[in-house]
ROVOBA-171834 format. One record per residue (C-alpha): residue in one letter; x, y, z. Coordinates in steps of 0.2 Angstrom, whole numbers, plus 5000, padded with zeros to 4 digits. Each point is the difference from the previous one (the first is absolute). Example, Ala and Ser with C-alpha at 12.3 -4.5 7.8 and 13.67 -1.06 7.14 Angstrom:
REM ROVOBA-171834
<resn: a	c1: 5062	c2: 4978	c3: 5039>
<resn: s	c1: 5006	c2: 5017	c3: 4997>
This chain:
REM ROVOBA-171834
<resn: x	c1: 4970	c2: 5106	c3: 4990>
<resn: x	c1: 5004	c2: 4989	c3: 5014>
<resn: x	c1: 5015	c2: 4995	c3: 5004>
<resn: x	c1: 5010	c2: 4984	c3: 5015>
<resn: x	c1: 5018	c2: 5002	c3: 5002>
<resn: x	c1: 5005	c2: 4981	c3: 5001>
<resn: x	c1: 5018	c2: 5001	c3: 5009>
<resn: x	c1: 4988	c2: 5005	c3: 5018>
<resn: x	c1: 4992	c2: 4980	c3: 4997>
<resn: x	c1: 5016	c2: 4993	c3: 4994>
<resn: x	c1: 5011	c2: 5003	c3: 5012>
<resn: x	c1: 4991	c2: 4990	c3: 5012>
<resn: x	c1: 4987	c2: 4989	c3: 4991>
<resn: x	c1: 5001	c2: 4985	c3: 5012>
<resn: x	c1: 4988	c2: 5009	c3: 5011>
<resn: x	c1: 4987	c2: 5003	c3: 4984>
<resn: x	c1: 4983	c2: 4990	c3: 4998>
<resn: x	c1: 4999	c2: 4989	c3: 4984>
<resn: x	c1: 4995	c2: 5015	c3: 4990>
<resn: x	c1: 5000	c2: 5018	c3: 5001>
<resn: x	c1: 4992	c2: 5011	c3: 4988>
<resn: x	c1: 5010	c2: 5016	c3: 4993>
<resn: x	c1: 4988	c2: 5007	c3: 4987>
<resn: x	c1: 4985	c2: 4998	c3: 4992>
<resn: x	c1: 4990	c2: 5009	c3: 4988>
<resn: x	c1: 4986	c2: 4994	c3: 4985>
<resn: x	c1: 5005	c2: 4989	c3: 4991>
<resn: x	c1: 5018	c2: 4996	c3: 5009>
<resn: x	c1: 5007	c2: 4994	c3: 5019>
<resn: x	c1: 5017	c2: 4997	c3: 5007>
<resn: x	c1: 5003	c2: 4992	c3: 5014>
<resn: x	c1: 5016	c2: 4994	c3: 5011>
<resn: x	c1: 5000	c2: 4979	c3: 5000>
<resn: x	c1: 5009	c2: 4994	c3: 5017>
<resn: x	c1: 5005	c2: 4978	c3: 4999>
<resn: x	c1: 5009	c2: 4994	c3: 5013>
<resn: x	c1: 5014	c2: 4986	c3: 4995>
<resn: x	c1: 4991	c2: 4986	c3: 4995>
<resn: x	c1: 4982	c2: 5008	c3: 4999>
<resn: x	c1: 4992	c2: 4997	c3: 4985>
<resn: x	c1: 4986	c2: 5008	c3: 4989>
<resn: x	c1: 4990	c2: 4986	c3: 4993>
<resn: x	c1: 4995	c2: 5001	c3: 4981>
<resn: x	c1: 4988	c2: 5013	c3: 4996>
<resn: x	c1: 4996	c2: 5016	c3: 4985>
<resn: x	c1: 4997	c2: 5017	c3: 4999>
<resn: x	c1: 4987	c2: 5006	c3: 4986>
<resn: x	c1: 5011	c2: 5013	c3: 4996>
<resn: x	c1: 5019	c2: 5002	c3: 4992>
<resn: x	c1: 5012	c2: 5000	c3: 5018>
<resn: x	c1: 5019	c2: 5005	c3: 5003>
<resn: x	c1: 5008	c2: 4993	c3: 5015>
<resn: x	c1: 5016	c2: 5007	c3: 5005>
<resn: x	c1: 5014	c2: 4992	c3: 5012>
<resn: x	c1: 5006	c2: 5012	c3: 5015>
<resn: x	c1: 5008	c2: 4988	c3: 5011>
<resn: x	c1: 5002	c2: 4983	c3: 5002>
<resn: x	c1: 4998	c2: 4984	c3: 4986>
<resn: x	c1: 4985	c2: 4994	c3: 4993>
<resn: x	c1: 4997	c2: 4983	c3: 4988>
<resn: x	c1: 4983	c2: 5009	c3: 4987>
<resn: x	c1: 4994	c2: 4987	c3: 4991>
<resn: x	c1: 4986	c2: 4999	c3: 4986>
<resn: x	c1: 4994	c2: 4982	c3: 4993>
<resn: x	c1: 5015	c2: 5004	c3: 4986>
<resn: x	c1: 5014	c2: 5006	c3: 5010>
<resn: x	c1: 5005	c2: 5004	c3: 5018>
<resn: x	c1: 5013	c2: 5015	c3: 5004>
<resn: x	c1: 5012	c2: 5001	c3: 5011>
<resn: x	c1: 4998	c2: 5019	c3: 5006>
<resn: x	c1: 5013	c2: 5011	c3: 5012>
<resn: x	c1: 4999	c2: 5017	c3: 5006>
<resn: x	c1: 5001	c2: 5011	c3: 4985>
<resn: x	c1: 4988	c2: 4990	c3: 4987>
<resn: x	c1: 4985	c2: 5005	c3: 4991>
<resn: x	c1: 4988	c2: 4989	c3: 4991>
<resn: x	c1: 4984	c2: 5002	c3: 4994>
<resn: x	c1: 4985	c2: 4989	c3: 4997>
<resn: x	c1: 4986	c2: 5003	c3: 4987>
<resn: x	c1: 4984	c2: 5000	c3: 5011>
<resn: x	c1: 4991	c2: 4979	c3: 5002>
<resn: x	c1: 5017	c2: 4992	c3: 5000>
<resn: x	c1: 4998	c2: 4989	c3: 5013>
<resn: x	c1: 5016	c2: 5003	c3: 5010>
<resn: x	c1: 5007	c2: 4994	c3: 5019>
<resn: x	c1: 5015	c2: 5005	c3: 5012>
<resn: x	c1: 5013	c2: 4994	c3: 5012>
<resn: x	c1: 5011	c2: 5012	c3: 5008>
<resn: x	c1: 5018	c2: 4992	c3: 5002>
<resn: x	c1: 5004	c2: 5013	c3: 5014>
<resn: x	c1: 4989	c2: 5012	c3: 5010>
<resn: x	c1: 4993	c2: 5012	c3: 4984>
<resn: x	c1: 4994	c2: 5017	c3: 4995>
<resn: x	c1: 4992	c2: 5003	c3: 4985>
<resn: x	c1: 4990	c2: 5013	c3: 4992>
<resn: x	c1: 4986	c2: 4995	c3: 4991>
<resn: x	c1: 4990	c2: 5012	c3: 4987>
<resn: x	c1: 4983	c2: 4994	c3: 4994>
<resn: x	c1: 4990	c2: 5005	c3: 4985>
<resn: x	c1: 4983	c2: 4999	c3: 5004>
């Protein structure tokens, strides 16, 4: 079992890089996703199914059928190939988990 405890990157995340990973095993990762306000994750896929989860901050998540307006609290998930891009609103956390 592996285990991160998320409020020791949370409660100062402007200092993280882009991404930091929490756990990965076989067939699954999780990994912290830092944007900066403004910063932007141009369009791209997973292979496999994804949840993305809002920590801090605000996020516009858009597919090529509908775009999200996320805040700190929200989960979605994505089936994996879903072509799918980001825009953080305001200097953003997210946990993102990755079937492989």
């Amino acid at each position: 079992m592996k285990s991160a405890e998320l409020s020791n990157y949370a409660s100062n995340f402007s200092q993280l890089a882009r991404t930091t990973q929490l756990v990965r095993e076989a067939g699954l990762r999780a990994f912290l996703l830092h944007l900066h306000a403004g910063e932007e994750m141009p369009e791209h896929k997973v292979k496999g199914p994804i949840t993305v989860q809002c920590l801090q901050g605000s996020v516009l998540f858009s597919t090529a059928e509908e775009s999200i307006e996320w805040i700190s609290g929200s989960i979605i998930s994505l089936p994996g190939g879903v072509p799918h891009s980001l825009v953080a609103r305001g200097s953003s956390l997210m946990v993102v988990t990755v079937c492989e």
